[in-house]
N, C-alpha and C positions, 0 to 999 in steps of 0.2 A: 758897392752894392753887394750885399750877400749872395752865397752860392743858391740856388735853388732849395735845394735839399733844406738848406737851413732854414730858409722864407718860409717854405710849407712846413716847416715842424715847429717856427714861431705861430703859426695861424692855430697849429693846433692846442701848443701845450708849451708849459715852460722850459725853457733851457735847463739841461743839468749842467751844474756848477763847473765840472771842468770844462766843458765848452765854451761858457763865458770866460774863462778864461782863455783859452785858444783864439778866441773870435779876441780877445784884447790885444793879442799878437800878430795876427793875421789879418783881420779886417778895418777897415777905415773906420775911423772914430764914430762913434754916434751915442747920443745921451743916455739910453735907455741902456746898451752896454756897461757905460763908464758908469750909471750912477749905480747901477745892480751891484759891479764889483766893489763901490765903496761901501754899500750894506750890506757884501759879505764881510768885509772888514768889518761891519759893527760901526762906522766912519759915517755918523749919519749928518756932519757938519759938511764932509766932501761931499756927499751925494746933494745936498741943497746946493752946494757953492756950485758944482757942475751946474745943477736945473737952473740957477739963478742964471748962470751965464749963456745959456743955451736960451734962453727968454728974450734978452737982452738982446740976441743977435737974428732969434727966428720969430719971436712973440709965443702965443699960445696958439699951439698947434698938437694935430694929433700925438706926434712924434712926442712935444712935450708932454701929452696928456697922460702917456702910456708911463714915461720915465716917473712920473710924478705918482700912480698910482703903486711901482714898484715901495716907493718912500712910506706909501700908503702902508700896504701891506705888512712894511717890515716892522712899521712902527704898531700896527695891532699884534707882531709877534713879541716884540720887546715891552707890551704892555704898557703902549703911548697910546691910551685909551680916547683921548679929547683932541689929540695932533691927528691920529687916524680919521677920526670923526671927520675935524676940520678936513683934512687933504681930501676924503673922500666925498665932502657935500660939494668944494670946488671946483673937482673933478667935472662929478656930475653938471654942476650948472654949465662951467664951459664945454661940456660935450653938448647941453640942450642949444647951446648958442649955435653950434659948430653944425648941428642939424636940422637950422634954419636954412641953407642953403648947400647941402648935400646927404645923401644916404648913409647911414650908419656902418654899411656893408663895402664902403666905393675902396676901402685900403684895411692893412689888419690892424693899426696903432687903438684907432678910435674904437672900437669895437673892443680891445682887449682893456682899454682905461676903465671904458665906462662901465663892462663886467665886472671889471675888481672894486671900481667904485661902490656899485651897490654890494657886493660880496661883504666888503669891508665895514661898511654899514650894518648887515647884518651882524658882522661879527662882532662887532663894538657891542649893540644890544643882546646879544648873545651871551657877551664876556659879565656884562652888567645884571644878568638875569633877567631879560625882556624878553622871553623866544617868544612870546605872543606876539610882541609887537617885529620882531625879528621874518618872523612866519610874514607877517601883513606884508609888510614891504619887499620880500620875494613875491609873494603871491601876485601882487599890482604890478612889479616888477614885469613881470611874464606874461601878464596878460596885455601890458606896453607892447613889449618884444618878443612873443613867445613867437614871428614871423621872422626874427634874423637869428644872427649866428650866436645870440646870447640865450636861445632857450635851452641848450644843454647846461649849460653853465649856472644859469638860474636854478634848473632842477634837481642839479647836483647840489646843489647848498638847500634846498629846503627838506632833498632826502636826506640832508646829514641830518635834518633836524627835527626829522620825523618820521622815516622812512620802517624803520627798526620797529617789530613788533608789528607792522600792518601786514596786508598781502600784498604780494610779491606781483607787481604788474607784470599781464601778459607779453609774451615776445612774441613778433612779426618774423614768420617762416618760409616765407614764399620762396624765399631765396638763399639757398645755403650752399656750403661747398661739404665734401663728404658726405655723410649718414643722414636722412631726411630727420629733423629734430622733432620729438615730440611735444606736445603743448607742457608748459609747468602743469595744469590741472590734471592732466593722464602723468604727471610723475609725481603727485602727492602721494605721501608716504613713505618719498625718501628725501632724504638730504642733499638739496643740489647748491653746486658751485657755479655761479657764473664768472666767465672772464673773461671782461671786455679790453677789446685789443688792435691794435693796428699795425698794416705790415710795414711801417716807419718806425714806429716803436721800440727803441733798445731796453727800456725797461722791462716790456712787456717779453722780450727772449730771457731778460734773465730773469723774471716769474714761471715761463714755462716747464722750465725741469722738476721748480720745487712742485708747481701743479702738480706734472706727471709722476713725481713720486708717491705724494699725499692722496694721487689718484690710485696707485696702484694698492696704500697702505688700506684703504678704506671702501673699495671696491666691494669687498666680499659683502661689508655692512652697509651696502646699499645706498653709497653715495653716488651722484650724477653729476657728470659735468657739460656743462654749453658755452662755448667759448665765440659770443658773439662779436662779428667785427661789422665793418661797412666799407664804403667805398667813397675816396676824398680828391678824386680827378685828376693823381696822378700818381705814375710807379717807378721805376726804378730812375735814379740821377733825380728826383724829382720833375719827371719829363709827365707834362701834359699826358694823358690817355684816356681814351672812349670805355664808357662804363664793362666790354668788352675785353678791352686788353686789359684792365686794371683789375679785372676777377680773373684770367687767369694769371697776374701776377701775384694776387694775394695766396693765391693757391701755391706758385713756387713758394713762396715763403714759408709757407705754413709748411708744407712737406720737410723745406730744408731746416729750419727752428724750430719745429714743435716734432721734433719723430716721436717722441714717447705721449703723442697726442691726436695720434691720424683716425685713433677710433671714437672720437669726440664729435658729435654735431660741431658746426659752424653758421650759424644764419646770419645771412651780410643783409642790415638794413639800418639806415638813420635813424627811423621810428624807434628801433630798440636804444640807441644812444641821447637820444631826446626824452625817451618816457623816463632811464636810468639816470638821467643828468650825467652818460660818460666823457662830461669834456675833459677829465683827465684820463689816460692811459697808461698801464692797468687802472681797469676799476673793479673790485671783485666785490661781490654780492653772494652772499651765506645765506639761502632759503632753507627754515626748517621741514620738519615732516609734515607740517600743518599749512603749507605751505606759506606761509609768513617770514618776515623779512628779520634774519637772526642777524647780520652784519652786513652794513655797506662801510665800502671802505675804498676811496679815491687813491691809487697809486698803489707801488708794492709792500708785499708783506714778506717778513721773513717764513723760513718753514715752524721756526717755533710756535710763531705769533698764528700762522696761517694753522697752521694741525690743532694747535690750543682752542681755535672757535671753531673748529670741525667736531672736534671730541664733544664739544661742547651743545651742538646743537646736533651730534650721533644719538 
């Protein structure tokens, strides 16, 4: 069984690469591991002969679902256009089987398969020049599931794909930690950054510095920044915690990894991770003066890449 820490950081987001590897050394075998590391090898005949064998002895199960959408996935990077198709319509159908007789929500495999299923779907028509028909199939997507833990995920692929150029959806403030946030409509006129973030997040500490620097370069010319998080039921060790202890842990965090960021709003709310589609972390979002959506961008950015669409939308 995996440690805690690692279970709730597979619920949220994907493993980074050296961890799957550590977890190769460290943890008891399991498909979705071993087939990942054979497409990081590019070994995409080991990653089938694993699933084949893992079939063989458990049938089709969430566990397989999830390892299979892995194959999905790498094969839309590698430009396996009609093999991603396929792996991700079969996906799908056996997850609709799978939830004739259970919730989508009861474990995290099923729920992660059949996210990347439609994702990859998308991406296929995407790749092919469909966004129209790309757009339809999130849309009906989320209005399916926009009540489980697939509607961030969902709205995070139809903002990649359309997001840019419109306005910038409002943020949920009731609750923040620091400086009471102001609405984006009382900060048109400047240039704001959001960055969305969690206090589990290794990525998201090593985004903060460059933040805090790009914050400090650009301050004078009237940039803002909102570094919205929420709250995911548990804190440190990955230990259980009451909506209570877990904001004041998110608060250590933030003090101890963001110092060059304590005079930033913080609004902790799911609304703002669901309306942004944040189910990767970092996810930063570049609102111009007009207040309109200059850059959405899933995951970290360098400082070049990050300053380069700040200038840009200064």
């Amino acid at each position: 069984m995996l440690p805690a820490t690692v279970f709730h950081s597979m619920r949220s987001r994907a493993l980074p690469i050296l961890l799957l590897f550590a977890l190769s050394a460290i943890a008891p075998a399991d498909v979705v591991t071993d087939v990942r590391i054979a497409l990081l090898q590019g070994n995409f005949p080991a990653a089938e002969s694993q699933l084949q064998n893992y079939r063989a002895a458990h049938g089709v199960d969430p566990e397989y679902l999830e390892a299979l959408s892995w194959i999905a996935r790498a094969s839309v990077s590698a430009q396996r256009l009609e093999a991603a198709e396929s792996y991700a319509t079969q996906i799908e159908s056996s997850a609709h089987q799978l939830l004739q007789h259970r919730a989508l929500d009861a474990e995290p495999h099923l729920p992660l398969a059949l996210g990347a299923a439609l994702e990859v779907q998308a991406q296929v028509l995407q790749a092919r020049g469909q966004n129209a028909k790309a757009l339809a199939l999130l849309r009906r997507s989320l209005v399916t599931y926009g009540n489980t833990s697939l509607r961030a995920r969902l709205q995070k692929n139809l903002n990649l794909l359309g997001l840019a150029g419109r306005p910038a959806p409002p943020l949920s403030s009731a609750e923040y930690l620091g400086i009471r946030p102001v609405s984006l409509e009382r900060m048109r006129g400047s240039p704001v950054l959001l960055f969305f973030w969690a206090h589990w997040c290794g990525d998201c500490k090593h985004e903060g510095p460059i933040i805090s620097q790009l914050t400090s370069e650009f301050s004078s010319g009237g940039l803002k920044v909102v570094a919205p998080t929420q709250l995911y039921g548990y804190a440190a060790q990955g230990e259980d915690a009451t909506p209570n202890d877990e904001l004041a842990y998110v608060g250590q965090v933030w003090q101890h990894y963001y110092p060059g960021l304590q005079a930033i709003p913080v609004p902790v709310s799911k609304a703002n991770f669901d309306r942004y589609g944040a189910s990767t972390t970092p996810t930063l979002v570049l609102i111009d003066r007009r207040g309109n959506v200059a850059l959405y961008h899933p995951g970290v950015m360098s400082y070049e890449e990050l300053r380069a669409a700040i200038e840009r939308a200064m």
